[in-house]
N, C-alpha and C positions, 0 to 999 in steps of 0.2 A: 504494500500500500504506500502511495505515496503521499507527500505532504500535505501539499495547498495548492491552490486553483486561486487566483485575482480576479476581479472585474471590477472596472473601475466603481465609484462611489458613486450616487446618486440620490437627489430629494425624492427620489418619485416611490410609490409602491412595487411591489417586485410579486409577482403572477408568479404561482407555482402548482404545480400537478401532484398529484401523487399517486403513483401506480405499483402496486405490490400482491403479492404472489399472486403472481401468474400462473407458475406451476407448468409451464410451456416444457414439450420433450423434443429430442431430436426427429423425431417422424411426425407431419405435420396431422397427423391421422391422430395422436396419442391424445388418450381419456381419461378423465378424474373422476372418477364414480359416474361413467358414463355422459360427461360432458367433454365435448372436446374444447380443449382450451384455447388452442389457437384460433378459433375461430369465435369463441367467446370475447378475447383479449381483440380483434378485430371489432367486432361489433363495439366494446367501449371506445377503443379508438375515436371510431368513426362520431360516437357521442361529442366527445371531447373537440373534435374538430370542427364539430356544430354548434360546440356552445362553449367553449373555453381555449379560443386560440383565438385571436397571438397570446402568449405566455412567453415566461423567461428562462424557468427551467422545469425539469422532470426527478421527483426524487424516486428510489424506485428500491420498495425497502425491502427485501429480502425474498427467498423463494422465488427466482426467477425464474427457474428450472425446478421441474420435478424431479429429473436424475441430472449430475451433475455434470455431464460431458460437454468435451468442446463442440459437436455439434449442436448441440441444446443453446450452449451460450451464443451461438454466432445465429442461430434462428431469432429470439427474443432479441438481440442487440441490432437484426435487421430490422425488426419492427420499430425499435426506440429511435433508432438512427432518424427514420420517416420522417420524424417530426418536425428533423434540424433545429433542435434546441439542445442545451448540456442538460445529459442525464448522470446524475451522482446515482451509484445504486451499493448497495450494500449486502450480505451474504446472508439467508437466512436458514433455518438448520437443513433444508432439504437443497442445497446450495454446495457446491466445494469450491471453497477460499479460493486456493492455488489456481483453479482449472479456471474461476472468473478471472485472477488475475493475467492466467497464459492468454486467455481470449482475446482480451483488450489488445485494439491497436491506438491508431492514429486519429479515431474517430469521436462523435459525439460523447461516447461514453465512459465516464469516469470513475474512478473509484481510489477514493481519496480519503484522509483522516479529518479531513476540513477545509471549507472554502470561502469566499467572498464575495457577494453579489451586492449590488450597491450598496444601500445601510445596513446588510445582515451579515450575520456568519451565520452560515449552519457547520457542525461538527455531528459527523459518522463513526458510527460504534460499533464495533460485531461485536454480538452478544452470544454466538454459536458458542457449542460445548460437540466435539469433532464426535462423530458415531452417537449423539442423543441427540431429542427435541427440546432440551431442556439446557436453561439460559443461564449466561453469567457472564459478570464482567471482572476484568481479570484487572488485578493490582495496576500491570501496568495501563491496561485501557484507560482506567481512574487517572490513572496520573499523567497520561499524554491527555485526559479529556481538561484536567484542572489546567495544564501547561497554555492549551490552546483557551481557555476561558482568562487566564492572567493576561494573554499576548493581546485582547482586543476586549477592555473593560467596559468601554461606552459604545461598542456594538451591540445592538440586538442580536439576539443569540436562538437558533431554533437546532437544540440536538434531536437528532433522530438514530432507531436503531430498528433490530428485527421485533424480539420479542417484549411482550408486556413488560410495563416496571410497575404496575397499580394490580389488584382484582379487576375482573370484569366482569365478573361476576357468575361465568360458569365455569364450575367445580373444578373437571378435567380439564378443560385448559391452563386453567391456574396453575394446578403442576406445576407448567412449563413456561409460569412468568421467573423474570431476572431474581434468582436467589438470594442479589445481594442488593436486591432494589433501596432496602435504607438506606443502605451505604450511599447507592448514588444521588438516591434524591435531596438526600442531607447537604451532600456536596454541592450538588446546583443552586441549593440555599442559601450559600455563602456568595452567589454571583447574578447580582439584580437582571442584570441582561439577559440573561436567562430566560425568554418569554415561553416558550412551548417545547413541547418534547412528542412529539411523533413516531409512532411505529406501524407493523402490520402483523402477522402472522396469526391475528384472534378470526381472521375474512368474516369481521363484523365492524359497525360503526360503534366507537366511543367517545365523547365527547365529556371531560371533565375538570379539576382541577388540583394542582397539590400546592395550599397554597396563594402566588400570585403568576404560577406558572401551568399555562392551560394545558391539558392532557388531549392527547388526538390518536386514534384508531380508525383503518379504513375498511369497507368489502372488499375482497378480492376481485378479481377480473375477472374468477371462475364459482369456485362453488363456495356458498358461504355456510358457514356453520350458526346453531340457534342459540341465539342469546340465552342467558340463565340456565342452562342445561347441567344437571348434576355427571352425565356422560355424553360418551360421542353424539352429535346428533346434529343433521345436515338440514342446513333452513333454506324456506324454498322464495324465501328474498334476489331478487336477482343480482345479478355483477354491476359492479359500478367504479367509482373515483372518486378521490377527493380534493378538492380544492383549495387554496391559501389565499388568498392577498394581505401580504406582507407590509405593513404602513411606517413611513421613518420614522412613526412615535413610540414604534413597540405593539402599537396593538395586532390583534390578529383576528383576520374575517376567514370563516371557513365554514365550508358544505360539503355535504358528498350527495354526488349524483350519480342514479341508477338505471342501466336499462328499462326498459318497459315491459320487457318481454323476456323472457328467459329465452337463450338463443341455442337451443335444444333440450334435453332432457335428463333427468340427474336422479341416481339410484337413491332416493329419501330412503328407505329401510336402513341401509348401509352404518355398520357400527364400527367402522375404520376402515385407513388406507393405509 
């Protein structure tokens, strides 16, 4: 992973996307409890294009792929390309690190510890734990994440990672929120700038707060799972996106918008993948 990313500074508000597990395979044919996802992940696109573009950038939080190969990564990283905006993405556990980092070229797609876009910093965390679903953040993450919140104090600041650092309130996924989430959230505590902290991997909306620091979760692009569920259990809500507008005062405007339509059909019985 490498550093930092510049873009110059700016009064204006700063447009952002966010698009997270996809769960795209290397065979454009490939299903997730009987949705195909690429064509799922098209259909939001095409949403987005109709009602959320021009934009600035793309953050793209984890689970890009369902299996982690370089064919997978250069499928999804065609689609993100499309846009011609910077997509920051980050690894989420059904993800491999190394194989997102080989894929990477020259192109829109980033993958970086932190970057700058007019008044904000956003700063990127992998919270993976390598062969489980289940989250954490490791000493050193903590401490390059405090490094880069020292380096830019009077920037707004929106950290984003894979998995949950709050409940969300159902059961089984909680598991596999970040283990040492006091830890972190203590720490952002200490750093006003700090407005929001964004993830994905619940493929449900959350909207809340810790704090003076807003909490955000989005649907996935494919199958989303049911709110408050004590186990597995797949909600028939369709794919969607979420939206930011970024304002130079700190504040933060955000939605998430959803298909209308489920863009095929999805095994509900289904008690895991």
């Amino acid at each position: 992973m490498t550093t930092i990313t510049k873009h110059p500074k700016s009064g204006r508000t700063i447009r952002v996307l966010q698009i997270t597990d996809t769960h795209l395979f290397a065979d454009s044919s490939g299903c997730l409890l009987g949705l195909n996802t690429e064509q799922s992940l098209q259909a939001v696109m095409e949403k987005i294009r109709a009602n959320h573009l021009p934009s600035d950038l793309i953050l793209a939080t984890g689970d890009l792929v369902h299996e982690g190969t370089p064919a997978a990564y250069q499928r999804i990283f065609s689609h993100l390309e499309s846009f011609g905006l910077p997509v920051f993405c980050l690894p989420g556990n059904h993800d491999e690190a190394l194989a997102l980092q080989q894929s990477l070229d020259d192109s829109f797609i980033q993958y970086v510890e932190h970057a700058h876009h007019g008044n904000w910093h956003f700063i990127f965390l992998d919270s993976t734990i390598a062969d489980s679903e289940k989250a954490h953040l490791t000493r050193e993450s903590l401490r390059v994440m405090e490094k880069h919140l020292q380096s830019a104090p009077d920037t707004n600041t929106l950290v984003c990672l894979h998995h949950q650092p709050v409940p969300t309130g159902s059961k089984w996924l909680d598991t596999m929120a970040v283990d040492n989430a006091a830890e972190f959230l203590t720490l952002l505590e200490k750093y006003p700038q700090v407005r929001g902290v964004l993830w994905g991997h619940v493929h449900q909306q959350f909207d809340g707060r810790y704090n003076n620091i807003q909490l955000m979760s989005s649907p996935s692009t494919c199958v989303q799972f049911l709110p408050n569920s004590e186990e597995f259990a797949v909600d028939v809500s369709t794919p969607g996106y979420r939206w930011l507008e970024l304002h130079p005062d700190g504040r933060i405007e955000t939605g998430v918008e959803r298909l209308e339509m489920l863009p095929g059909s999805i095994d509900i019985a289904s008690n895991g993948y």
